[in-house]
PDB file with one MODEL, atoms N, CA, C and O in Angstrom:
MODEL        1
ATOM      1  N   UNK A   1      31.481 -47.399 -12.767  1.00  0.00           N
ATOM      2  CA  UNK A   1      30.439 -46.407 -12.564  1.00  0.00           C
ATOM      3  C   UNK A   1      29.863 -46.049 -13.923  1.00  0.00           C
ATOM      4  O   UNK A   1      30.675 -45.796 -14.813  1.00  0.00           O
ATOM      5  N   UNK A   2      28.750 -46.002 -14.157  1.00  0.00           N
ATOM      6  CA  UNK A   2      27.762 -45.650 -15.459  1.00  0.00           C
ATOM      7  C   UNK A   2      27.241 -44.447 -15.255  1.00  0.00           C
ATOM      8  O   UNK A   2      26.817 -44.043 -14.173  1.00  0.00           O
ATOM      9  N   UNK A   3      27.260 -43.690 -16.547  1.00  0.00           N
ATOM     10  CA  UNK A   3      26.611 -42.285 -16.172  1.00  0.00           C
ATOM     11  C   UNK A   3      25.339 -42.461 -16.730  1.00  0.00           C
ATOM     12  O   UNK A   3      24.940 -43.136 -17.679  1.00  0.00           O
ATOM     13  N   UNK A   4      24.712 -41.605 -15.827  1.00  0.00           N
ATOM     14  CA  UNK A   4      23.259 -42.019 -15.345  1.00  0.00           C
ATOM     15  C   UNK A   4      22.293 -40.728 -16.596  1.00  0.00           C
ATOM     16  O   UNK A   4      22.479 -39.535 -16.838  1.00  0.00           O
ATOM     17  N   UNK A   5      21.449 -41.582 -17.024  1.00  0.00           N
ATOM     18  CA  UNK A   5      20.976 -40.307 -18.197  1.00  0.00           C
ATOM     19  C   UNK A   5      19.995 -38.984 -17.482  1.00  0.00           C
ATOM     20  O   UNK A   5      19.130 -38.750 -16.638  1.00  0.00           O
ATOM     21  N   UNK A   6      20.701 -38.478 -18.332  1.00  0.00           N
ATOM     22  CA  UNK A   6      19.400 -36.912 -17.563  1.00  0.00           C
ATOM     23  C   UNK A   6      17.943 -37.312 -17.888  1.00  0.00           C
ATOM     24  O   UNK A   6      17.430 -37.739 -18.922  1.00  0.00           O
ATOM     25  N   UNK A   7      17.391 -37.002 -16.527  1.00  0.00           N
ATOM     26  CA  UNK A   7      15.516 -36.906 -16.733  1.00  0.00           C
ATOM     27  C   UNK A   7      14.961 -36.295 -18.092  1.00  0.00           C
ATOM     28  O   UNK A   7      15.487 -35.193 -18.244  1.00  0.00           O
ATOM     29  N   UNK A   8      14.272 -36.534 -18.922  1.00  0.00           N
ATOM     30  CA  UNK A   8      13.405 -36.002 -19.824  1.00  0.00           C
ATOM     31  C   UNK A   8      12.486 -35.392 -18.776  1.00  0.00           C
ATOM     32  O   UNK A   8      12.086 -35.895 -17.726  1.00  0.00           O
ATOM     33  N   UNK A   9      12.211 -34.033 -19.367  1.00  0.00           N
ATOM     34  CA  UNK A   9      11.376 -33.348 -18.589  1.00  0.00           C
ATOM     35  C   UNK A   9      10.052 -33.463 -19.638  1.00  0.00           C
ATOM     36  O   UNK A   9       9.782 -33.418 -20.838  1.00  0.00           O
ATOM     37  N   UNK A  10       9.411 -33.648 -18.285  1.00  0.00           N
ATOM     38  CA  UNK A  10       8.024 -33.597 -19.076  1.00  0.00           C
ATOM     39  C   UNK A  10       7.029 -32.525 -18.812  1.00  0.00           C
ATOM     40  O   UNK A  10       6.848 -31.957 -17.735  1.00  0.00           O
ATOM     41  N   UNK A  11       6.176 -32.249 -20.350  1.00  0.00           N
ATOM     42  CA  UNK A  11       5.714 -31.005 -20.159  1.00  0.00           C
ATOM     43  C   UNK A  11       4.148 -31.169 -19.498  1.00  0.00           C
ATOM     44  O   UNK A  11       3.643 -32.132 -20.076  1.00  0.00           O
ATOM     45  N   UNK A  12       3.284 -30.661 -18.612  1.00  0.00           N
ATOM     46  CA  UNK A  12       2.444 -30.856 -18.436  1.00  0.00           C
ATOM     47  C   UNK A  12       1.346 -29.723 -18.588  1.00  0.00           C
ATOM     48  O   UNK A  12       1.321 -28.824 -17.747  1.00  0.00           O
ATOM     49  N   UNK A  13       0.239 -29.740 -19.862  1.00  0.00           N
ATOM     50  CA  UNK A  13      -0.593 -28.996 -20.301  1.00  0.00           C
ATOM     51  C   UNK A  13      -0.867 -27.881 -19.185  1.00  0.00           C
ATOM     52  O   UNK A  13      -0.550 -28.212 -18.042  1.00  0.00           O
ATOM     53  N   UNK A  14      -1.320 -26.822 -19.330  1.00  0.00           N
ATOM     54  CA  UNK A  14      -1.772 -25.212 -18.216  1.00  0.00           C
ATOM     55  C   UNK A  14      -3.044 -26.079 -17.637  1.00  0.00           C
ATOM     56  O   UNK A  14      -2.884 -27.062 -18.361  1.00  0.00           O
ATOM     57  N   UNK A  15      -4.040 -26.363 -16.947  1.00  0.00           N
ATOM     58  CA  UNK A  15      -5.517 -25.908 -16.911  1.00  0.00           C
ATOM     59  C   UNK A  15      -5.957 -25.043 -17.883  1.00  0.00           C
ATOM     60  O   UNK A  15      -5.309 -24.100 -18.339  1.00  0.00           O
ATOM     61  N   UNK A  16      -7.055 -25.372 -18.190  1.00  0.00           N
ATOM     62  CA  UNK A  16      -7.806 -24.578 -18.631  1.00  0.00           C
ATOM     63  C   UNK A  16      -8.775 -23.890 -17.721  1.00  0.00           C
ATOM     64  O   UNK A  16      -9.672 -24.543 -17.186  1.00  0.00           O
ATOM     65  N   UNK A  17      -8.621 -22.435 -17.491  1.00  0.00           N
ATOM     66  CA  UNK A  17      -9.628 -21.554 -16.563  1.00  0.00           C
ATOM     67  C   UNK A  17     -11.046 -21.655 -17.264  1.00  0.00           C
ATOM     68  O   UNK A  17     -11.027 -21.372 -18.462  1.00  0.00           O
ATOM     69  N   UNK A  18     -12.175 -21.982 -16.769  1.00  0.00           N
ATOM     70  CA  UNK A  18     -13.463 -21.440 -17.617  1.00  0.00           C
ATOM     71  C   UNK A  18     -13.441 -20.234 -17.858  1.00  0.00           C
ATOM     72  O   UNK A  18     -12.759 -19.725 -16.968  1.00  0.00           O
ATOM     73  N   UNK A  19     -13.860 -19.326 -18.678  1.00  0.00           N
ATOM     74  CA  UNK A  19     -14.517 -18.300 -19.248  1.00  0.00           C
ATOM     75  C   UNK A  19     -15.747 -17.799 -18.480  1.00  0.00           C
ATOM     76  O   UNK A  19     -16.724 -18.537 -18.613  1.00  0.00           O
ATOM     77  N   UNK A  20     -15.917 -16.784 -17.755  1.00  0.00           N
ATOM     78  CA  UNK A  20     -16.844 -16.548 -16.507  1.00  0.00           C
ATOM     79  C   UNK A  20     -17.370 -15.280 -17.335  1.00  0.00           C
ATOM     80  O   UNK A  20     -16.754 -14.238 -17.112  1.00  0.00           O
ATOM     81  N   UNK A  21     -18.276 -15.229 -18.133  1.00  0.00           N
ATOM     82  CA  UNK A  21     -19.185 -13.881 -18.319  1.00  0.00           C
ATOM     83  C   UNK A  21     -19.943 -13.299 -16.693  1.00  0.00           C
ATOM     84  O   UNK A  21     -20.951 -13.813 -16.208  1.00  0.00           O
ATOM     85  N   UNK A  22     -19.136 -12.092 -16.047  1.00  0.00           N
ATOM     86  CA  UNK A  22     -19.689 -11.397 -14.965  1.00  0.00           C
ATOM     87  C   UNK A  22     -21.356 -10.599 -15.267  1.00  0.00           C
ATOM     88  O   UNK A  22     -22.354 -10.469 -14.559  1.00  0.00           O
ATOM     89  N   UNK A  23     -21.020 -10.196 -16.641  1.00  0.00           N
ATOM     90  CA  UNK A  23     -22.198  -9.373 -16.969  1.00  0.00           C
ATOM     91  C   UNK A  23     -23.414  -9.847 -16.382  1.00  0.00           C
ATOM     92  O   UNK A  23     -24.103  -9.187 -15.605  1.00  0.00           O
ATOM     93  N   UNK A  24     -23.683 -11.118 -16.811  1.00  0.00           N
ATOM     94  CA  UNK A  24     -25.088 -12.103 -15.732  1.00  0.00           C
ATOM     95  C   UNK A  24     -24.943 -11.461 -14.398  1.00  0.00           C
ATOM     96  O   UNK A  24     -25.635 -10.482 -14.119  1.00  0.00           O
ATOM     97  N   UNK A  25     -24.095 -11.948 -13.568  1.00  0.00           N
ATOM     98  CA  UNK A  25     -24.205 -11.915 -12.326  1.00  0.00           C
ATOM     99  C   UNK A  25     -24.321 -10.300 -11.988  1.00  0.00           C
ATOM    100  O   UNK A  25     -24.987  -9.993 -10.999  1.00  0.00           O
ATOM    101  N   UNK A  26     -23.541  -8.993 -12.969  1.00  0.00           N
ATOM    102  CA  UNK A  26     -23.505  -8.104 -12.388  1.00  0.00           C
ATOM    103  C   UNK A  26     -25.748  -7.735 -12.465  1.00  0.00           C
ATOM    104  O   UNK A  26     -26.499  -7.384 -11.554  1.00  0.00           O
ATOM    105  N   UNK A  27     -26.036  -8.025 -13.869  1.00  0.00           N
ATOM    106  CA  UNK A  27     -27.210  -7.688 -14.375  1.00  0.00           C
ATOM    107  C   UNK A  27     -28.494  -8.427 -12.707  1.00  0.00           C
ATOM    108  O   UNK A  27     -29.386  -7.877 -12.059  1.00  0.00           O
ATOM    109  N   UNK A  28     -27.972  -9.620 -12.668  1.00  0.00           N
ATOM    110  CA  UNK A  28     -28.705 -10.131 -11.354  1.00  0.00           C
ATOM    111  C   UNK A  28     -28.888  -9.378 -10.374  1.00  0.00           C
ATOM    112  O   UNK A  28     -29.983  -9.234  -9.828  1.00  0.00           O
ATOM    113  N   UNK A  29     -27.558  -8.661  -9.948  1.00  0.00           N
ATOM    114  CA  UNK A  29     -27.145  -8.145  -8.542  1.00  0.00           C
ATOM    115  C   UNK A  29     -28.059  -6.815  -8.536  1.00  0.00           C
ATOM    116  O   UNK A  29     -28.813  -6.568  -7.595  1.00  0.00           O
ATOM    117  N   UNK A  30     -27.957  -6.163  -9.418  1.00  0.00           N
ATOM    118  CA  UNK A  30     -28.149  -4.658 -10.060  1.00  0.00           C
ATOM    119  C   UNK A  30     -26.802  -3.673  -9.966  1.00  0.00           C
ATOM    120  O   UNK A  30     -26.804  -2.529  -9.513  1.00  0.00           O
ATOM    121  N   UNK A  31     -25.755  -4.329 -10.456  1.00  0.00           N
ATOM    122  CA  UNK A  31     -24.512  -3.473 -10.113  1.00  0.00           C
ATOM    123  C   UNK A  31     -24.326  -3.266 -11.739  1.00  0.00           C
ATOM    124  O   UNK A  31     -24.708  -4.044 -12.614  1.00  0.00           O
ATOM    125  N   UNK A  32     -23.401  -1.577 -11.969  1.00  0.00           N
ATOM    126  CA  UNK A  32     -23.162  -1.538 -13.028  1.00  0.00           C
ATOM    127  C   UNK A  32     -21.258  -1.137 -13.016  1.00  0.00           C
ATOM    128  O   UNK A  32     -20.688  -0.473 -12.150  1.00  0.00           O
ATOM    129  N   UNK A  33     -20.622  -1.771 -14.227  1.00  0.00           N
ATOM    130  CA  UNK A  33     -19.842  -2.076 -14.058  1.00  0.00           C
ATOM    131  C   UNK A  33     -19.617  -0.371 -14.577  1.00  0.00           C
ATOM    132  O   UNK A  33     -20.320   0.415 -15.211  1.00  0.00           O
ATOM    133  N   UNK A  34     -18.062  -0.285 -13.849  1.00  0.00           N
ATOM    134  CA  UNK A  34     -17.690   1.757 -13.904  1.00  0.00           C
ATOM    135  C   UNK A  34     -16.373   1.734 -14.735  1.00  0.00           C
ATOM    136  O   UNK A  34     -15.783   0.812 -14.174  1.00  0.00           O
ATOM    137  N   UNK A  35     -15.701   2.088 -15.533  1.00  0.00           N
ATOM    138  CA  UNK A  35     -14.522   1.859 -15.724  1.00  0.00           C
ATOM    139  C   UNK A  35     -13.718   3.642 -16.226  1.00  0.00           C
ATOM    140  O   UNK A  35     -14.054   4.348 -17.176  1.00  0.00           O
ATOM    141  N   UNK A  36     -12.739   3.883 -15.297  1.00  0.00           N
ATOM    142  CA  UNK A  36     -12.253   5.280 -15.223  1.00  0.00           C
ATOM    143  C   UNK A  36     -11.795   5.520 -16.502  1.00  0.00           C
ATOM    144  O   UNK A  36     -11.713   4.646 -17.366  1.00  0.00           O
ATOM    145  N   UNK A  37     -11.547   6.475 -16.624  1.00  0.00           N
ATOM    146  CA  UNK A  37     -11.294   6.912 -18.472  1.00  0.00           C
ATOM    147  C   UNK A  37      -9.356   7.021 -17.979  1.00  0.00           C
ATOM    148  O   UNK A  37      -8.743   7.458 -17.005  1.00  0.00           O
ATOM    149  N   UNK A  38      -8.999   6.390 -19.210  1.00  0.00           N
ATOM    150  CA  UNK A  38      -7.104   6.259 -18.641  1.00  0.00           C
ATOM    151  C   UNK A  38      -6.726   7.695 -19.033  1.00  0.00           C
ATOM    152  O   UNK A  38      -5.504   7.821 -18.949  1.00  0.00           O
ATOM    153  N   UNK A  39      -7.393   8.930 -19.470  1.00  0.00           N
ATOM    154  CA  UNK A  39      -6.600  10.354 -19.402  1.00  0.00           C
ATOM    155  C   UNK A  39      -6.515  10.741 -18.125  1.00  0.00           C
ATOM    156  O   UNK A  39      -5.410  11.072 -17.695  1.00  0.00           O
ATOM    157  N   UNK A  40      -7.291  10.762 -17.552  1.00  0.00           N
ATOM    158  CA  UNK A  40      -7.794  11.135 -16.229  1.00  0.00           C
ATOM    159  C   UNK A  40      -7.170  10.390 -15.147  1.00  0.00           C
ATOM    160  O   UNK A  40      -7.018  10.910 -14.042  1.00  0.00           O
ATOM    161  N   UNK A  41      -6.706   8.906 -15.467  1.00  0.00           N
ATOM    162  CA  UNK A  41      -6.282   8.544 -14.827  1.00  0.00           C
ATOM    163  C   UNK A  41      -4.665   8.149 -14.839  1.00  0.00           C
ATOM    164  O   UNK A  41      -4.206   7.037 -14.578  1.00  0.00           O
ATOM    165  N   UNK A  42      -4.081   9.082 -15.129  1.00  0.00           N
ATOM    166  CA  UNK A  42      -3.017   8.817 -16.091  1.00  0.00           C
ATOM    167  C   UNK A  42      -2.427  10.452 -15.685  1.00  0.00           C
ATOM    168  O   UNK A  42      -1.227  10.595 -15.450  1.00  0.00           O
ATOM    169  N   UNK A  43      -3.034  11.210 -15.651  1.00  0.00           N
ATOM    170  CA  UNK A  43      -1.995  12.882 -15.509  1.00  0.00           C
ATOM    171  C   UNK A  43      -1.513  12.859 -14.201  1.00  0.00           C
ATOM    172  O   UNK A  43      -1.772  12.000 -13.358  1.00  0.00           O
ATOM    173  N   UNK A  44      -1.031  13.522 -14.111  1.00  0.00           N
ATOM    174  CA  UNK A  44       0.072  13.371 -12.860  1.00  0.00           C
ATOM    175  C   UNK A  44      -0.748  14.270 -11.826  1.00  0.00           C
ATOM    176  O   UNK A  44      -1.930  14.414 -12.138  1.00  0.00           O
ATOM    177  N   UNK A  45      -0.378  14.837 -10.772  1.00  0.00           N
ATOM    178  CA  UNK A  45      -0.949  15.717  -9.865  1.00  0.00           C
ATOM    179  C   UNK A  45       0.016  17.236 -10.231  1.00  0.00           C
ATOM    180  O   UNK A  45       1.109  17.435 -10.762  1.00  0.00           O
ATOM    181  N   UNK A  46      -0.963  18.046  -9.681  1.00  0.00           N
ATOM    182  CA  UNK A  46      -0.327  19.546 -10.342  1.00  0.00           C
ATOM    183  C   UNK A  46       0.385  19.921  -9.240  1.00  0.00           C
ATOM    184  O   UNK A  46      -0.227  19.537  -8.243  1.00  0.00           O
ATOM    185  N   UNK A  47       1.350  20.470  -8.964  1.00  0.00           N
ATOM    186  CA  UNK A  47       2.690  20.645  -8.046  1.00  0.00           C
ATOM    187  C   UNK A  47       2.226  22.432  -7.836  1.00  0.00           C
ATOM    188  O   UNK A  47       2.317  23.341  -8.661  1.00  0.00           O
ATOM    189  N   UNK A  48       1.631  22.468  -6.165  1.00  0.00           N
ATOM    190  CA  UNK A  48       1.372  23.169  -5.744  1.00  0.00           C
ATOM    191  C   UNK A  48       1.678  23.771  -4.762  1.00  0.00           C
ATOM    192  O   UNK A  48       1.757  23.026  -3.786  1.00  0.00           O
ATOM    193  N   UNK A  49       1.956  25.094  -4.501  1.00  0.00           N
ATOM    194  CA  UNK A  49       3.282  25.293  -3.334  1.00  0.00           C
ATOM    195  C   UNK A  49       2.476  24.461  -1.738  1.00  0.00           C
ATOM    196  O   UNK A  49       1.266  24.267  -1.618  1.00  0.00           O
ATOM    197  N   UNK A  50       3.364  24.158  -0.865  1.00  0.00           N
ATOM    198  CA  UNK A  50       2.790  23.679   0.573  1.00  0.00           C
ATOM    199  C   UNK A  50       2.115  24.906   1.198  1.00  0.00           C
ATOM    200  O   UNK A  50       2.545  26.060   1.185  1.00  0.00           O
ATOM    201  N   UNK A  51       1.044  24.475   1.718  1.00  0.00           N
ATOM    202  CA  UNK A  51       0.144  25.414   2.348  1.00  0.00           C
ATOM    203  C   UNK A  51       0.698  25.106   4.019  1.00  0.00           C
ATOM    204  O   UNK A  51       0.685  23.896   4.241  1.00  0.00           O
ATOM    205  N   UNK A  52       1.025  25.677   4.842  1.00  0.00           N
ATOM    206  CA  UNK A  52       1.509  25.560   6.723  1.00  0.00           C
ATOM    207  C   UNK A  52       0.501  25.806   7.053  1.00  0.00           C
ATOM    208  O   UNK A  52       0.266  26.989   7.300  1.00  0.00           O
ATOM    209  N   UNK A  53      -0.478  24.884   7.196  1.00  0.00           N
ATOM    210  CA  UNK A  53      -1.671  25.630   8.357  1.00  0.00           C
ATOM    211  C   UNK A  53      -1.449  25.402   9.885  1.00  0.00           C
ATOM    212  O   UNK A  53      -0.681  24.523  10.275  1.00  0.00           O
ATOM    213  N   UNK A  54      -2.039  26.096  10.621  1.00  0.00           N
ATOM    214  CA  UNK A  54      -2.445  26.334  11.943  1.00  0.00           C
ATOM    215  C   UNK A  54      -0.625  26.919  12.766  1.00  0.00           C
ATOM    216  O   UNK A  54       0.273  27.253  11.993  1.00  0.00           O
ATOM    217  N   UNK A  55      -0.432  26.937  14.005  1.00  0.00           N
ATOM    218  CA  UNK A  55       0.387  27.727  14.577  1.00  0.00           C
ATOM    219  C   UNK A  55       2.269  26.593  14.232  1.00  0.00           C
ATOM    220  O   UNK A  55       2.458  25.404  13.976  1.00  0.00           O
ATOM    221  N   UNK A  56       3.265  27.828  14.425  1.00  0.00           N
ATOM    222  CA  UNK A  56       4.712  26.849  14.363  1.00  0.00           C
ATOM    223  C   UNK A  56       4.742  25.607  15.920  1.00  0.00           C
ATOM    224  O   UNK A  56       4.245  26.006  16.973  1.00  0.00           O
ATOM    225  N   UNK A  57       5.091  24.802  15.875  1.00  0.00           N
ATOM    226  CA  UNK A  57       5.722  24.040  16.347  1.00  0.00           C
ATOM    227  C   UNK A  57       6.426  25.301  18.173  1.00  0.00           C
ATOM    228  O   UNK A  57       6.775  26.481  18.211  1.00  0.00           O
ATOM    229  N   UNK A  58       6.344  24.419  19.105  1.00  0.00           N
ATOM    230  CA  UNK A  58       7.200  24.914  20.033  1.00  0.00           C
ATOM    231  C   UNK A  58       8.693  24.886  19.938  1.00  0.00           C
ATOM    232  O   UNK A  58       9.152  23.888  19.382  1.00  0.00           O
ATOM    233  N   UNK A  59       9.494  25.731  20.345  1.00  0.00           N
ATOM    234  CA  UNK A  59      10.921  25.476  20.135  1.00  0.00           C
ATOM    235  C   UNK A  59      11.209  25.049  21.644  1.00  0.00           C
ATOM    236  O   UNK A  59      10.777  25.516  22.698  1.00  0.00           O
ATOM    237  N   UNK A  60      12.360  23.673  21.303  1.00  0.00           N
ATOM    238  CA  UNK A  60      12.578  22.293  22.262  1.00  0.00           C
ATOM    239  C   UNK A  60      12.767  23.428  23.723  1.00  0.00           C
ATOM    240  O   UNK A  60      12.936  24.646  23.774  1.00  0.00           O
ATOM    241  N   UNK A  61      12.637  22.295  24.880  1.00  0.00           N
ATOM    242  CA  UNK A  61      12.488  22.793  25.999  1.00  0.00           C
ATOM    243  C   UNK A  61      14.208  23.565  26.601  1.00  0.00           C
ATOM    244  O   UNK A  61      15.137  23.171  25.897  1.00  0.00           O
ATOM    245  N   UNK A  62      14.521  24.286  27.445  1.00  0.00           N
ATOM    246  CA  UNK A  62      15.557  24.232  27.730  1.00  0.00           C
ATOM    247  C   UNK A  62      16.310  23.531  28.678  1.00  0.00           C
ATOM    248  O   UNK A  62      15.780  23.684  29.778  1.00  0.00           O
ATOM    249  N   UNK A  63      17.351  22.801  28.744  1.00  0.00           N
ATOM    250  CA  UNK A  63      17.530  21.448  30.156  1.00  0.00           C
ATOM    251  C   UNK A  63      18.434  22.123  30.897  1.00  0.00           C
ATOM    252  O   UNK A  63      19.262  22.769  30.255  1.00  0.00           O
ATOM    253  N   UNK A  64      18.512  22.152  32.274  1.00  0.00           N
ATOM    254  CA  UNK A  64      19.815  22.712  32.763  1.00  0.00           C
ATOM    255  C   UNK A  64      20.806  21.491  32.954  1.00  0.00           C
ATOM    256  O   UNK A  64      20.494  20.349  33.293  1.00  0.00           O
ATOM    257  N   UNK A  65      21.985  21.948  32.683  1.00  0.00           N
ATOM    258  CA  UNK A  65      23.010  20.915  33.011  1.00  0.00           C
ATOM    259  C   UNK A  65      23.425  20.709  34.709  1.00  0.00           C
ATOM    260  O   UNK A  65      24.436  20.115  35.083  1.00  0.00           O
ATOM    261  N   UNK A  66      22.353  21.372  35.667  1.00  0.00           N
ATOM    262  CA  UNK A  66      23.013  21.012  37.092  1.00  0.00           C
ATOM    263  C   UNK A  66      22.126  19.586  37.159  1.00  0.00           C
ATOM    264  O   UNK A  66      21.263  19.199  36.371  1.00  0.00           O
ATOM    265  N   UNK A  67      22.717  18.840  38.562  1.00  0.00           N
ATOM    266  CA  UNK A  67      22.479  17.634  38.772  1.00  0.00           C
ATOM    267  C   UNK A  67      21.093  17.634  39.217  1.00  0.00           C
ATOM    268  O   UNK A  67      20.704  18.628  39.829  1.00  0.00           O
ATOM    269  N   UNK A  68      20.219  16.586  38.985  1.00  0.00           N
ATOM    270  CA  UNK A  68      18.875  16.317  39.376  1.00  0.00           C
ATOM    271  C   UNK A  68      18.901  15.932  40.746  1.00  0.00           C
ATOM    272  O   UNK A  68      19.817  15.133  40.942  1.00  0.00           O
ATOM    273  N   UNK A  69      18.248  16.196  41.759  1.00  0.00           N
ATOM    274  CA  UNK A  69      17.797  16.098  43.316  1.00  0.00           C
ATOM    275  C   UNK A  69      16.400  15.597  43.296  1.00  0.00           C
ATOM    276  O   UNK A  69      15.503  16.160  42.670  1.00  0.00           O
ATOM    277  N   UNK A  70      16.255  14.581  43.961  1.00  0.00           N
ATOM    278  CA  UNK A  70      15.116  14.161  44.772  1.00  0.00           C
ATOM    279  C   UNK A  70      14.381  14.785  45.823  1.00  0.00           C
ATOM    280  O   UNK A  70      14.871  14.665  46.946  1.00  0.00           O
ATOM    281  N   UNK A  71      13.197  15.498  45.701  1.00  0.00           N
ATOM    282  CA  UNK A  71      12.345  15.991  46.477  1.00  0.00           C
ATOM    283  C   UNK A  71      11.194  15.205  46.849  1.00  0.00           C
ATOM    284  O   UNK A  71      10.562  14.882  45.843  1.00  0.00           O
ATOM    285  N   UNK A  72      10.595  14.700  48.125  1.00  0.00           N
ATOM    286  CA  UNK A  72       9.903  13.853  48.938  1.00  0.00           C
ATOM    287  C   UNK A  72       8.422  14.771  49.358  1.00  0.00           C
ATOM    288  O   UNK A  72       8.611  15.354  50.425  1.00  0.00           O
ATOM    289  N   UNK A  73       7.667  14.913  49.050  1.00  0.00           N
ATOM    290  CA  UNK A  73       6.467  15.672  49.214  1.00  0.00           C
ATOM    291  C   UNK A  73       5.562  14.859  49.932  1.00  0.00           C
ATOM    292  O   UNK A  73       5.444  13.664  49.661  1.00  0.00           O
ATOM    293  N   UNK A  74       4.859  15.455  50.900  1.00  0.00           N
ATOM    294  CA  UNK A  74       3.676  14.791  51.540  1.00  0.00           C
ATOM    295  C   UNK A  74       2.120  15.457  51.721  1.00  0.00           C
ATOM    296  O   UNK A  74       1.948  16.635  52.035  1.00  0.00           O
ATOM    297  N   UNK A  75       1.229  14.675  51.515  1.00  0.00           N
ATOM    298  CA  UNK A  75       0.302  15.228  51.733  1.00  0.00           C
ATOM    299  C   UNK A  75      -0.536  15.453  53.220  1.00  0.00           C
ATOM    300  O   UNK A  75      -1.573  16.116  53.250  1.00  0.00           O
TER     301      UNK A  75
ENDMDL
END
């Protein structure tokens, strides 16, 4: 039995992505590009007590523990 040599790995170059200037296309469209300011977008939210609006919740129904019966009604 011969030991068998390890694969050379071979490296194969990235693609190259083109370089896409949007500015043309935005200037074509009539769109202007917006970009948020990072203070603003970056502070946290201000921790404000919970507001409860409108009425509480019902409190759960009451069940009786006697046995359920079938009643047959007609019109």
């Amino acid at each position: 039995h011969t030991p068998e040599a390890a694969p050379i790995p071979v490296s194969v170059p990235a693609p190259v992505k083109p370089q896409v200037d949007i500015s043309i296309s935005l200037q074509e469209s009539g769109l202007v590009m917006v970009e948020t300011s990072r203070d603003k977008a970056s502070m946290p939210p201000t921790a404000e007590p919970e507001v409860r609006l409108g009425r509480r919740p019902k409190s759960p129904a009451v069940t009786n523990s006697e046995p359920l019966m079938q009643v047959e009604t007609h019109k």
